[in-house]
C-alpha positions as CSV (number, residue, x, y, z in Angstrom):
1,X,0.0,0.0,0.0
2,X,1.3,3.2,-0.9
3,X,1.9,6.1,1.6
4,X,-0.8,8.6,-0.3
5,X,-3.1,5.2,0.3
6,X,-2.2,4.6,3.9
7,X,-2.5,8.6,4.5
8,X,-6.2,9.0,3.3
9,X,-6.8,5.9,5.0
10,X,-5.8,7.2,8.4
11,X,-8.4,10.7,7.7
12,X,-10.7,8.9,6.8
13,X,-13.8,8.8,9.5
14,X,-13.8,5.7,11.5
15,X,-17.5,5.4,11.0
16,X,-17.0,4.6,7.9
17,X,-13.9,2.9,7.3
18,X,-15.3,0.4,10.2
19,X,-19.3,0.6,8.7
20,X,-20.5,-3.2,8.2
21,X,-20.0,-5.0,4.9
22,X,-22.2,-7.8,5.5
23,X,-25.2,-8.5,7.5
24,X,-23.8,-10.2,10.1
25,X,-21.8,-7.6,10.8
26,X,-24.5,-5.7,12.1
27,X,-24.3,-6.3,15.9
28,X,-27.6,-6.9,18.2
29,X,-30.5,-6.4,16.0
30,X,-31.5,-9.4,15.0
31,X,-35.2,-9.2,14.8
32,X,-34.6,-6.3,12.4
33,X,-32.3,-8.6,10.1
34,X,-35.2,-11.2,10.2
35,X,-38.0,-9.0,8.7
36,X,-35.8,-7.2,6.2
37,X,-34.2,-10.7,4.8
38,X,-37.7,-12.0,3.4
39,X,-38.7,-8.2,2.3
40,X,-35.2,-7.9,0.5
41,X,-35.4,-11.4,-0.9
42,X,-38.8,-11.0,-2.4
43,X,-37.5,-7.5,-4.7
44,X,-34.3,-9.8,-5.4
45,X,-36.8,-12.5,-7.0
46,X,-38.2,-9.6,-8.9
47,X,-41.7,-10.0,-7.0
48,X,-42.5,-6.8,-5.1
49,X,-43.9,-7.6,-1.5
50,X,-47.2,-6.0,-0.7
51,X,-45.6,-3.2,1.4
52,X,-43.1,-1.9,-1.5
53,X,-41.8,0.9,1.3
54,X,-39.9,-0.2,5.2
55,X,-39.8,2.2,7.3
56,X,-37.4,1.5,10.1
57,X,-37.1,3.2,13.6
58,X,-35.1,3.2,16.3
59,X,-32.3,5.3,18.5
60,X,-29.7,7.0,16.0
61,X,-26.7,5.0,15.8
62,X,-28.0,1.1,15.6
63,X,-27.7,0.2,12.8
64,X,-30.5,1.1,10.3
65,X,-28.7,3.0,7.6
66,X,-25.6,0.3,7.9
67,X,-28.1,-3.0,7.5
68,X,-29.6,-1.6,4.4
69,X,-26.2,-1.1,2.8
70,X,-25.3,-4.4,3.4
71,X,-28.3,-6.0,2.3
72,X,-28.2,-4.3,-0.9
73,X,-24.3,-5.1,-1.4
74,X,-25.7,-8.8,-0.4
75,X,-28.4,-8.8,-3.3
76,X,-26.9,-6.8,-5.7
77,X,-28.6,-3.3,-5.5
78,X,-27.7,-0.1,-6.4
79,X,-28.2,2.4,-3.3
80,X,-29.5,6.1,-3.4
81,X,-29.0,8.0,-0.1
82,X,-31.0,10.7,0.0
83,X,-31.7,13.0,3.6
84,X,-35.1,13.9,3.9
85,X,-34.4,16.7,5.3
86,X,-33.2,18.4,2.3
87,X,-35.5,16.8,-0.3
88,X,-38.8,18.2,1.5
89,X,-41.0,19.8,-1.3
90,X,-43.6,18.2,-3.7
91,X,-41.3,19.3,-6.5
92,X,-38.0,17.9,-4.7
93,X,-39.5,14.2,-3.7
94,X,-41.2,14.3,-7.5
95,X,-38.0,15.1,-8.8
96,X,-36.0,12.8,-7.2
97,X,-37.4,10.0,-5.1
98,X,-40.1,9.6,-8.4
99,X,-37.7,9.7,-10.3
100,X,-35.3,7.1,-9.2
101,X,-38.5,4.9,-7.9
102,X,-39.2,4.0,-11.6
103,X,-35.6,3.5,-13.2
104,X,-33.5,0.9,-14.1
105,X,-30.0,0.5,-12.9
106,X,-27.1,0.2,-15.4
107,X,-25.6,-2.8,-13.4
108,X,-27.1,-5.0,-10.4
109,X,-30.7,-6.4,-9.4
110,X,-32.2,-2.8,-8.5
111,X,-32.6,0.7,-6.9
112,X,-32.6,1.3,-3.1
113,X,-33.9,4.4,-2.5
114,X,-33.0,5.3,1.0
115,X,-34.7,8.2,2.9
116,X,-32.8,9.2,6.1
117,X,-34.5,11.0,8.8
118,X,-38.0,10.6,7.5
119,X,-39.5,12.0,10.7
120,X,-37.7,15.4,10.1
121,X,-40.2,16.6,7.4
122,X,-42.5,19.1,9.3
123,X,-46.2,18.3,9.0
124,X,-47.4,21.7,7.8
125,X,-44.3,23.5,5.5
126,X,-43.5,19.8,4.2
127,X,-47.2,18.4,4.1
128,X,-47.0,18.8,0.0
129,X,-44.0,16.3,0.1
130,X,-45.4,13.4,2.5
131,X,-48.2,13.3,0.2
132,X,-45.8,12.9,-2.7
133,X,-44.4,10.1,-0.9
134,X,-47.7,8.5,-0.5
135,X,-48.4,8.3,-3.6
136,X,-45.1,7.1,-5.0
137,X,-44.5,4.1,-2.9
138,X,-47.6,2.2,-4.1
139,X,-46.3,2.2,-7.9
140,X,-42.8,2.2,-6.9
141,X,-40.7,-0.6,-9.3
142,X,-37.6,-0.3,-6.8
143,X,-37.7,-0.7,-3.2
144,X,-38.2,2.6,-0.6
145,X,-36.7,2.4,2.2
146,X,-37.0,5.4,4.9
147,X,-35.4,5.8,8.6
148,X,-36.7,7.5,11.4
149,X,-36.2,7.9,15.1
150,X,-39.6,8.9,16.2
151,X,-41.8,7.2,13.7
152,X,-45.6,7.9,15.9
153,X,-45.5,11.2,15.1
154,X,-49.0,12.5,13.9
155,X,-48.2,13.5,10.4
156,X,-46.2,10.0,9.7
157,X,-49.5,7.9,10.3
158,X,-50.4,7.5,6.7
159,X,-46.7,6.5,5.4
160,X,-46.8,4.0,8.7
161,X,-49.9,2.0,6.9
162,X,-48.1,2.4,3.8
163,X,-45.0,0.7,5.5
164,X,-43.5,-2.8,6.8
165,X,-42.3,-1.1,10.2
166,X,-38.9,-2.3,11.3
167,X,-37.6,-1.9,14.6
168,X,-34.3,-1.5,16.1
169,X,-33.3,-1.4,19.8
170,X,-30.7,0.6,21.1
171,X,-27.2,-1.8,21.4
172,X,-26.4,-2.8,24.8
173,X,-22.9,-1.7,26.6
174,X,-21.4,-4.8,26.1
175,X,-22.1,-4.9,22.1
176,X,-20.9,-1.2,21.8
177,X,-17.7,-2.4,23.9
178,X,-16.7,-5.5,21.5
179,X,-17.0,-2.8,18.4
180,X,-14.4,-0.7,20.2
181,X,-12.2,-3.4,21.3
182,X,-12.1,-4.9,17.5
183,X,-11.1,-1.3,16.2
184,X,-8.6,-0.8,18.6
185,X,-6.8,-4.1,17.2
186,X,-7.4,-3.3,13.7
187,X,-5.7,0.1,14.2
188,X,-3.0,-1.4,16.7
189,X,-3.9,1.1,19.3
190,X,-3.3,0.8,23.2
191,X,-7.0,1.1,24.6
192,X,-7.7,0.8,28.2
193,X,-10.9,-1.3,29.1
194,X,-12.0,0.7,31.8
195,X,-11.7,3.8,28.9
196,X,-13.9,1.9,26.3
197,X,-16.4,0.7,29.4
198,X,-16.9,4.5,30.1
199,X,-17.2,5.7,26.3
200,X,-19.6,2.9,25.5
201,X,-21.6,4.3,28.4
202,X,-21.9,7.9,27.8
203,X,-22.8,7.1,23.9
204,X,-26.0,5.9,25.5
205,X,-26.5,3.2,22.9
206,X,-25.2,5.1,20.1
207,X,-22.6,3.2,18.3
208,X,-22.1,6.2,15.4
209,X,-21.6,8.6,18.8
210,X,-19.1,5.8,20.2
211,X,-16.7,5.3,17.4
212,X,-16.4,8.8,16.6
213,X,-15.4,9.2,20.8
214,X,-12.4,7.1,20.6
215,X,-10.8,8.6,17.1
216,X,-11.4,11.6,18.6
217,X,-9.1,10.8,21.6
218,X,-6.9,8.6,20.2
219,X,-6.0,11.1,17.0
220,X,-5.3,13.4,19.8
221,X,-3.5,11.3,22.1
222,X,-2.4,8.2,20.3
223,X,-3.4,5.9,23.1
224,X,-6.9,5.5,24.8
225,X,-6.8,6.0,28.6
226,X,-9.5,6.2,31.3
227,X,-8.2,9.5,32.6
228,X,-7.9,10.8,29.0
229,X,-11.6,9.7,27.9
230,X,-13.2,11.3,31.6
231,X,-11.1,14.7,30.9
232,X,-12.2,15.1,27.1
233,X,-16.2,13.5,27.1
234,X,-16.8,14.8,31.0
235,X,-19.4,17.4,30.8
236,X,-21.6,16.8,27.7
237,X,-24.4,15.4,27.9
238,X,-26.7,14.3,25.1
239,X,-30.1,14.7,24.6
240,X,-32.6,11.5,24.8
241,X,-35.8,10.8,23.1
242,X,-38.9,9.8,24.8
243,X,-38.9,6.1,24.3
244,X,-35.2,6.2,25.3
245,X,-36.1,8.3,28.7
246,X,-39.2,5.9,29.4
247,X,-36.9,3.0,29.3
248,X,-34.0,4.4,31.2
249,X,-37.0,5.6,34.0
250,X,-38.5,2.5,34.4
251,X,-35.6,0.2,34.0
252,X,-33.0,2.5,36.0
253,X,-30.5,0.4,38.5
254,X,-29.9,3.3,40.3
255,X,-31.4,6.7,41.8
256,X,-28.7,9.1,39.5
257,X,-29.7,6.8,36.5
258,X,-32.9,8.1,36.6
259,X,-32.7,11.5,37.5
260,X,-29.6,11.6,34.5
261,X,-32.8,10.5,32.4
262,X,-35.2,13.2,33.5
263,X,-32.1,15.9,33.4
264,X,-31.0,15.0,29.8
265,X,-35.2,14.2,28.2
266,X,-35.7,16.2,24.8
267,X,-39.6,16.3,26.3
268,X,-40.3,19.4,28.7
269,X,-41.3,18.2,32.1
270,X,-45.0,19.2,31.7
271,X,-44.6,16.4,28.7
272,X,-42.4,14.2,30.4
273,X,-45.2,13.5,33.6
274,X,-47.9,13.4,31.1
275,X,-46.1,10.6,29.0
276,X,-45.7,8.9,32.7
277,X,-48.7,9.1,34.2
278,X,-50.0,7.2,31.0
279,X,-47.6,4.6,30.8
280,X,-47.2,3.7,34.3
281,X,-50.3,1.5,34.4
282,X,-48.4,-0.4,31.6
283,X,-45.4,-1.2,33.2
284,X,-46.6,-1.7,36.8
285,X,-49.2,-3.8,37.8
286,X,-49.5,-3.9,42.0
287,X,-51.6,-1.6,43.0
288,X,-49.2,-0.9,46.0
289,X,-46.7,0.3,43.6
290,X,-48.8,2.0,40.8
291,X,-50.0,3.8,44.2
292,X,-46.4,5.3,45.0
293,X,-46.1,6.1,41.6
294,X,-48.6,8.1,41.1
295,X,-48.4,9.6,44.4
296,X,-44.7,10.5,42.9
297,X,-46.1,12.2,39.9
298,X,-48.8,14.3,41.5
299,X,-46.4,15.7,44.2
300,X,-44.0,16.5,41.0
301,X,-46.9,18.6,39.2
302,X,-47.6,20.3,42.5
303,X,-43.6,21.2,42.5
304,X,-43.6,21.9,38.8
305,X,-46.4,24.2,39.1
306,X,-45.4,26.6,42.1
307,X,-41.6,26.4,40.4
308,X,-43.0,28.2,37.5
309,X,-45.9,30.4,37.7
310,X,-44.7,31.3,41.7
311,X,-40.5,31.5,40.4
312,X,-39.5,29.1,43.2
313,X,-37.0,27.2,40.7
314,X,-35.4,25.9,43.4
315,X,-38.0,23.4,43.7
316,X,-37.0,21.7,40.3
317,X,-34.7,19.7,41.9
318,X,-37.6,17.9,43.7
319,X,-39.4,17.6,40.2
320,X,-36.3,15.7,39.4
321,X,-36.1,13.2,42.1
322,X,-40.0,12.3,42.0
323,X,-40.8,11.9,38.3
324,X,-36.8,9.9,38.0
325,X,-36.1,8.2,40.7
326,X,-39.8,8.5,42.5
327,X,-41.2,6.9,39.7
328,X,-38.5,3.6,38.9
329,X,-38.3,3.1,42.5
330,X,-41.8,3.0,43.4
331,X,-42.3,-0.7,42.1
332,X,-41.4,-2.7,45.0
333,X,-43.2,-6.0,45.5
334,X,-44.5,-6.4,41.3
335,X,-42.3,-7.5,38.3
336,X,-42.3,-4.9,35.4
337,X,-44.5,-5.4,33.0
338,X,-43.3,-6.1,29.1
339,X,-46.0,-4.2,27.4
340,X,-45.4,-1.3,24.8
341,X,-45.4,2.4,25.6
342,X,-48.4,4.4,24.2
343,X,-48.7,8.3,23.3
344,X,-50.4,10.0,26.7
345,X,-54.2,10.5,26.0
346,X,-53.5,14.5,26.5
347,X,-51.0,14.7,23.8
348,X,-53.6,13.0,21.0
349,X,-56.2,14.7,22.1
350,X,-54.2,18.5,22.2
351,X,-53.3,16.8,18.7
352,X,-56.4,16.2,17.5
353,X,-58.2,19.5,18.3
354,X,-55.2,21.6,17.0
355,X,-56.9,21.2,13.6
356,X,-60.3,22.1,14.8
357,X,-58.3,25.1,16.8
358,X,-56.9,26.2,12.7
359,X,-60.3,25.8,10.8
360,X,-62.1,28.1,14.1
361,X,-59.8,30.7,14.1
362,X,-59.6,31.0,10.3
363,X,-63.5,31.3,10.3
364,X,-62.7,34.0,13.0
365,X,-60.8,35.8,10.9
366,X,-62.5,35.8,8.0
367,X,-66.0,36.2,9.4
368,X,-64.7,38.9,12.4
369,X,-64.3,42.4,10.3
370,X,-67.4,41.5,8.2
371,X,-69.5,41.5,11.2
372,X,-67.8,44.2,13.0
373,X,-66.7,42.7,15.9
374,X,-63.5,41.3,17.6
375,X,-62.3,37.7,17.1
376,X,-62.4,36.6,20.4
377,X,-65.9,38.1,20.0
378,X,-67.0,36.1,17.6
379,X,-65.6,32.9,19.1
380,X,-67.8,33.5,22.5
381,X,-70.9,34.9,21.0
382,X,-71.6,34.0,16.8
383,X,-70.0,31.2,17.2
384,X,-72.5,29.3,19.2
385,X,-75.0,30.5,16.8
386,X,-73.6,29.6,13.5
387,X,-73.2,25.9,15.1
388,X,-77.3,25.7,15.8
389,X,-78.1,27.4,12.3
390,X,-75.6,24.6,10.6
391,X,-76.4,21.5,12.8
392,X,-79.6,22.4,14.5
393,X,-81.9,24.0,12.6
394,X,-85.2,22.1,10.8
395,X,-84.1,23.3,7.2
396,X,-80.7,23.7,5.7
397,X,-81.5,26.1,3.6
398,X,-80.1,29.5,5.8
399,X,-76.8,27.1,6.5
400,X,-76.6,26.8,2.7
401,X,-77.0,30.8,1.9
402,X,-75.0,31.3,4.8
403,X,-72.0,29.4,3.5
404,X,-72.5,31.0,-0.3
405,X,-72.6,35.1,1.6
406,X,-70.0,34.4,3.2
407,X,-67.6,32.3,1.0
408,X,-66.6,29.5,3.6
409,X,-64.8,26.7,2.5
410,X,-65.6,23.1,2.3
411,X,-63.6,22.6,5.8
412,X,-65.4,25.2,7.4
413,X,-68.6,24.1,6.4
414,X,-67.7,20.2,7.8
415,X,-66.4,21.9,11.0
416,X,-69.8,24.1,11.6
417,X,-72.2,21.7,10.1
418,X,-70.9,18.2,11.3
419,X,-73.1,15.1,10.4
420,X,-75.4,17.7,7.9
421,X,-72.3,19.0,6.0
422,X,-72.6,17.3,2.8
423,X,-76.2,18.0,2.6
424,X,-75.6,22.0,3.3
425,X,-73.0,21.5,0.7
426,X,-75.2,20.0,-1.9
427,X,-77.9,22.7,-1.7
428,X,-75.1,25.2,-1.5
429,X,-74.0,24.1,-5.1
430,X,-77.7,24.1,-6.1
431,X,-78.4,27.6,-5.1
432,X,-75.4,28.7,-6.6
433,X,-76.3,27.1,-9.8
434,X,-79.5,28.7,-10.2
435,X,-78.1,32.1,-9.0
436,X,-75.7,31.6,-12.2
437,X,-78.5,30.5,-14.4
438,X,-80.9,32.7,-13.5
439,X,-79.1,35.9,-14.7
440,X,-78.1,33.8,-18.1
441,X,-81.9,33.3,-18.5
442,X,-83.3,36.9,-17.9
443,X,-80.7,37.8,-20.2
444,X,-82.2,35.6,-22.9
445,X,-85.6,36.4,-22.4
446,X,-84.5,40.6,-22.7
447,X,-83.1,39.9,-26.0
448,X,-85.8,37.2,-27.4
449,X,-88.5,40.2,-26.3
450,X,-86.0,42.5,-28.5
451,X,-86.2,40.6,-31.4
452,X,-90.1,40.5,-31.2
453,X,-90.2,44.3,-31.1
454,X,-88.2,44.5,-33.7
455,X,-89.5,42.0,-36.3
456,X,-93.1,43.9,-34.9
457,X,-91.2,47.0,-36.6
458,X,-90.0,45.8,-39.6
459,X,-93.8,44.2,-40.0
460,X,-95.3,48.1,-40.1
461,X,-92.5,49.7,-42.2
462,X,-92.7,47.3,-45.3
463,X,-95.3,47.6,-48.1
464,X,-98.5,45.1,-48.0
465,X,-98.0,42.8,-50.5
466,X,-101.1,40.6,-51.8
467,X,-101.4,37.6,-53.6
468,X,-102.6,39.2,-56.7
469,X,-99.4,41.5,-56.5
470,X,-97.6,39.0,-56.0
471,X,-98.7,36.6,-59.1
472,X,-99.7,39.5,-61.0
């Protein structure tokens, strides 16, 4: 090897001069290996499966972009890697992901399209290019593949029935350990195992997070040492999804475990307790212990509440300690329950009604100045009205003009009408038919009574003419 060779070798990120080749390379995730190997086989026999898109979720750093790399190296595919993040627009996923979904390769079996990030696409500025999405992947020719680390998010839901949903688990310490251990041989570096113990816990699961940790020190350094790793990665802590947090509350060994899970949540607190308090009944199943819990949760709203809208922040510690370690260590007597996490009924409900919140307030707005009144106004007092006229009252008729006068849209008129919106709608399209047609016809009827007058005058102007003039 030549030095220019060995050089680039030796930039060249870790990540990816270590990335898997093969499938079993990729460590700990075997359930995620077993549904992908029949989905991959079936596009390698040329028959597309009945969910032409997988969408697979999971912690960052386990995996998901590395096994679909080395299954299409495995069956001879082609791979796109595209970030969703920058390919957002109708016009962007049209251009590109439609694009390459119906193309042929030059060489190889196929196309894998992969979408990174998935969950990154905002429901409202990107709405244009999940519906792109959707209806790509049912025509699609080459396999979609998309990653995601939150995939329950609201605006996902109709890609997720569209999708063979893959899971991946966050890799355990000792996994993440035997990755560092086999790099340190390959790159014939001295690596203390206390120093890898403590990197592979403060990635949190994060093999990517992990590997870049030791380069980083051992570039600097040239050797791997405990004291060297606790100087440089002291300090920083990284932020930690919801399904992460649930896990490392309910599972904690340790009071500071839990509390570190609290302390380092992505999910305000408000969130955090409303995400417990719904999930607690899942995992605990004495009533002794769901009693402490709760008990733990209900002091830590009291806390949380006087902490903010009284400024004692001082008392955030004790929000701390009783949603963290209040909660894992008020099972006692019961074993924890293996049941899945589910989103807190506040959260889908706050969800739900932010779309009826939109369509009320844009009636507001448009309805408000017309009326001459304020918006908060209109939303106490013509409101309440408008619903009665559109639901309530015997004849649709006034709900109909009402919707015409005023130029409401379709959504508006389902969200004052309810049950009787398509029949409001239908008379709505009647009446503004015969307000068109109605003009049209008086119009005719002015210019047919024209042509009578006229012919009438033409009639009295020209000479008689007999029949004996006109044979004679």
């Amino acid at each position: 090897m030549s030095l220019a060779r060995r050089a680039a070798g030796k930039r060249l990120p870790w990540i990816i001069k270590y990335r898997p080749r093969t499938v079993d390379e990729v460590v700990n995730q075997e359930e995620a290996k077993r549904i992908l190997s029949a989905w991959f086989a079936a596009w390698a026999r040329g028959k597309p499966p009945s969910k032409r898109a997988a969408l697979l979720y999971g912690p960052p750093g386990v995996g998901k972009t590395s096994l679909v790399e080395a299954y299409a190296n495995q069956h001879g595919f082609e791979v796109i890697e595209l970030n969703a993040s920058d390919y957002r627009s109708a016009q962007a996923i049209r251009r590109v992901v439609g694009t390459a979904a119906f193309k042929k390769p030059l060489f190889g079996k196929g196309v894998v399209i992969l979408l990174d990030e998935i969950d990154g696409i905002a429901p409202r500025e990107d709405a244009g290019g999940l519906q792109e999405l959707i209806r790509i992947i049912p025509q699609t020719l080459n396999p979609i593949v998309m990653t995601a680390n939150d995939p329950w998010k609201d605006q996902l839901r109709p890609l997720r029935d569209l999708c063979l949903l893959v899971p991946f688990k966050p890799l355990s310490k000792t996994h993440i350990m035997a990755v560092l251990e086999r790099i340190c041989e390959r790159e014939r570096l001295y690596c203390e195992k206390q120093a890898l113990r403590l990197i592979a816990e403060l990635s949190q699961g994060d093999l990517r997070a992990a590997i870049n940790d030791l380069q980083a020190i051992a570039e600097g350094y040239g050797r791997v040492t405990y004291d060297l790793a606790r100087a440089i990665l002291r300090g920083r802590e990284k932020r930690v999804d919801i399904w992460r947090t649930l896990n490392m509350i309910f599972y904690a060994k340790a009071a500071w475990m839990a509390k570190k899970a609290v302390t380092q949540s992505e999910e305000d607190y408000e969130t955090l307790i409303a995400w417990l308090n719904d999930n607690v009944p899942r995992k605990y199943a004495e009533p002794s212990d769901l009693h402490r819990a709760f008990d733990a949760l209900s002091r830590a709203t009291v806390f949380l509440f006087r902490a903010k809208y009284r400024t004692h922040w001082s008392l955030l510690s004790y929000v701390f300690d009783l949603i963290g370690p209040g909660v894992a260590f008020a099972r006692r007597e019961g074993a924890i329950l293996k049941s899945k996490y589910s989103y807190p009924d506040r959260i889908k409900m706050m969800a739900s009604l932010r779309e009826v919140r939109r369509i009320r307030d844009q009636i507001a707005e448009k309805l408000a100045p017309r009326l001459g009144v304020s918006k908060a106004t209109f939303k106490a007092e013509i409101l309440p009205i408008l619903f009665i006229i559109f639901r309530n009252s015997p004849s649709p008729i006034m709900a109909a003009r009402l919707s015409l006068g005023y130029g409401l849209t379709r959504e508006e008129v389902k969200f004052l009408a309810g049950p009787r919106a398509d029949e409001i709608l239908k008379l709505a399209e009647k009446i503004r038919r015969a307000r068109k047609v109605e003009p049209q016809e008086q119009a005719a009827g002015a210019s047919a009574e024209k042509k009578e007058k006229r012919r009438r005058r033409s009639r009295k102007k020209a000479p008689g003419t007999t029949l004996d003039e006109f044979f004679g």
